[in-house]
C-alpha positions as CSV (number, residue, x, y, z in Angstrom):
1,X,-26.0,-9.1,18.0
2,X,-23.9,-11.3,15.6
3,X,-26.2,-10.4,12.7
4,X,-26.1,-6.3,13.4
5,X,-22.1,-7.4,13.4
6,X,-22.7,-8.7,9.9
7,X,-25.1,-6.4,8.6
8,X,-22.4,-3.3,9.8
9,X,-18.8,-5.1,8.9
10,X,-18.9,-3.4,6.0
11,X,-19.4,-0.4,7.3
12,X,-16.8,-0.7,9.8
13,X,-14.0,-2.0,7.7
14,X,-14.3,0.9,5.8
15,X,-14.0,3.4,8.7
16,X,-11.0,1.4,10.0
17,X,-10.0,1.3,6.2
18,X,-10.6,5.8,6.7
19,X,-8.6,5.5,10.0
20,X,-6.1,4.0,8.6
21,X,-5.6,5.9,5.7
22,X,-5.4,9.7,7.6
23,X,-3.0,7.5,10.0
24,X,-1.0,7.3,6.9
25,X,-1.4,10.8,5.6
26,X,-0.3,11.8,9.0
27,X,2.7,9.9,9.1
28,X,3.8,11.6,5.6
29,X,3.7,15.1,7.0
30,X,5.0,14.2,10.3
31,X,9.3,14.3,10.0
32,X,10.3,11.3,11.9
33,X,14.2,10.2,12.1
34,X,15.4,7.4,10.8
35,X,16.7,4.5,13.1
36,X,20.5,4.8,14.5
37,X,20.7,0.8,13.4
38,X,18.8,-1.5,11.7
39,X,15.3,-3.1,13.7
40,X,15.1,-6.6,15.3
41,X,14.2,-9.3,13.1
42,X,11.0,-9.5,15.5
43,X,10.5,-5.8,14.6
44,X,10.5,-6.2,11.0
45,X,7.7,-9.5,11.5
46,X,5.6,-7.1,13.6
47,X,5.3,-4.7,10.5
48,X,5.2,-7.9,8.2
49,X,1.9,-9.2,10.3
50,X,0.4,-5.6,10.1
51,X,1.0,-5.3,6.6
52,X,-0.6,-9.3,6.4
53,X,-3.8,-7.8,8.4
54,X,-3.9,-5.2,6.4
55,X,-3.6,-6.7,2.8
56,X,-6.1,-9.4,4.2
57,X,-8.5,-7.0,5.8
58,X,-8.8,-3.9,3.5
59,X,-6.8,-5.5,0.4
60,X,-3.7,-2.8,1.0
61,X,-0.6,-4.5,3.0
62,X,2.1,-1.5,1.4
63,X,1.9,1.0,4.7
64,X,3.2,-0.5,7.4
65,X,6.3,-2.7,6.0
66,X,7.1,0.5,3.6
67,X,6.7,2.9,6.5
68,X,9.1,0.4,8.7
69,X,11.4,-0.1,5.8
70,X,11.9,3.7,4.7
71,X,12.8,4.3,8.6
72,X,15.8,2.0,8.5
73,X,19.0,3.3,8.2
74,X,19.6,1.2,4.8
75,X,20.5,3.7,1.4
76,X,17.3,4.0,-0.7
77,X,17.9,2.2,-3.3
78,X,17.8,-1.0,-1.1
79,X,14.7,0.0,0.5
80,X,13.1,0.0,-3.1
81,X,14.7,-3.2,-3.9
82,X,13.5,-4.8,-0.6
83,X,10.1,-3.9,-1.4
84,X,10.2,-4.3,-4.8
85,X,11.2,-8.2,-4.1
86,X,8.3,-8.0,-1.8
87,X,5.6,-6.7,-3.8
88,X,6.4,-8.8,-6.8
89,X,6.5,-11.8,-5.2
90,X,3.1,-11.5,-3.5
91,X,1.6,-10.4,-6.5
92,X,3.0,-13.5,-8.4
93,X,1.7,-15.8,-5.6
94,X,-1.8,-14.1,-6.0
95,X,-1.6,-14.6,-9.7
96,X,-0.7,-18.2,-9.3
97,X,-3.2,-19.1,-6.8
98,X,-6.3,-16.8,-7.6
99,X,-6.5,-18.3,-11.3
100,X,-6.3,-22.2,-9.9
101,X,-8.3,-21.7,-7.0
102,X,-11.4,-19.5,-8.3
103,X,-10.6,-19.8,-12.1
104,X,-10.3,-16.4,-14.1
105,X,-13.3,-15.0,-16.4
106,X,-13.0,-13.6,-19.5
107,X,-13.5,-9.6,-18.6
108,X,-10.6,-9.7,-15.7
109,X,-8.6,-11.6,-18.3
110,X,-9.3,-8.5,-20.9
111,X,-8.9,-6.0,-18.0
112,X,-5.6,-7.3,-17.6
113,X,-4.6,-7.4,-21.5
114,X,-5.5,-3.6,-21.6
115,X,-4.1,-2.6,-18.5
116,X,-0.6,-3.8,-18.8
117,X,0.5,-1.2,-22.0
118,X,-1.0,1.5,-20.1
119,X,0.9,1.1,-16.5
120,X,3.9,-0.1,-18.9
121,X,4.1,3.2,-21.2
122,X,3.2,5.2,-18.0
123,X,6.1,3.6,-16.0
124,X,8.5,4.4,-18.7
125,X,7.1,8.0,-19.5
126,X,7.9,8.9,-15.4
127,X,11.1,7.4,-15.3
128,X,12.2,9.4,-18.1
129,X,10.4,12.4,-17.2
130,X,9.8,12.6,-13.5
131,X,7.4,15.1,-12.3
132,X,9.1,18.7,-11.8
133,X,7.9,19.3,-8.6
134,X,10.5,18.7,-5.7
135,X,9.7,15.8,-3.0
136,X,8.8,18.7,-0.3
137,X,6.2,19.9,-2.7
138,X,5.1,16.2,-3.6
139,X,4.8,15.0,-0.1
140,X,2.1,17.6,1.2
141,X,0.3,17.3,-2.0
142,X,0.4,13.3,-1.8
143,X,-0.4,13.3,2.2
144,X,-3.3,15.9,1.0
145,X,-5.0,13.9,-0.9
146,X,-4.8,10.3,1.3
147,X,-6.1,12.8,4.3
148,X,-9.3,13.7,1.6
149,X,-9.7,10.0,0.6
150,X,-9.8,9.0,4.2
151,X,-12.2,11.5,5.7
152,X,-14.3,10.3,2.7
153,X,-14.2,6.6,3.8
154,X,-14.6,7.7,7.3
155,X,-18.0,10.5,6.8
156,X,-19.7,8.0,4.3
């Protein structure tokens, strides 16, 4: 039994990995209401371990803590911040630890010299220029196309 376990984790990490995702989508299109105060602290490490599980699991920690976060009754722009901090200071951890633990080839090294004009100009060029659809034409479009991605995972 232990080896048809191994031989199918794949396969089932990435239909958890589907479920997930179409969780996700759903969540998007659903309206819920933000919180009357802000959560527990033991609220906010509930979404932190989910968000651990999944960044260890399917490489993707962002839905939970952002879902949790965006539900607060905090102004936006501390929301981003939050997870801004966040994000940027788990990917400087990984970048730190990856490199001395497992060393870094050449091609990821050249992956990363090219990649980092092109997310840089494209960062700048939305800021400047957001896209001119409204968020209530962005958000079905956006849940849309995680509810594709996911049934894809799931069907494979």
């Amino acid at each position: 039994m232990l080896g048809w376990v191994n031989d199918n984790a794949a396969a089932w990490l990435e239909t958890a990995l589907g479920v997930a995702i179409v969780l996700c989508a759903v969540s998007l299109v659903i309206r819920r209401q933000q919180a009357s105060s802000v959560g527990a602290p033991r609220a906010f490490s509930v979404a932190g371990a989910l968000s651990g599980l999944m960044g260890g699991l399917f490489g993707t920690s962002g839905p939970p803590i952002v879902f949790y976060h965006y539900r607060q009754p905090l102004a936006t722009d501390v929301v981003r911040r939050a997870l801004l901090v966040m994000f940027a200071s788990k990917a400087c951890t990984r970048l730190v630890l990856v490199p001395v633990s497992m060393g870094i080839s050449a091609h990821a090294l050249l992956l990363c010299v090219l990649s980092f004009p092109v997310v840089h100009v494209t960062t700048r060029l939305t800021t400047k220029r957001p896209p001119p659809w409204s968020p209530a034409v962005m958000r079905p479009l956006v849940a849309a196309l995680l509810a594709l991605s996911g049934i894809a995972m799931i069907t494979r």
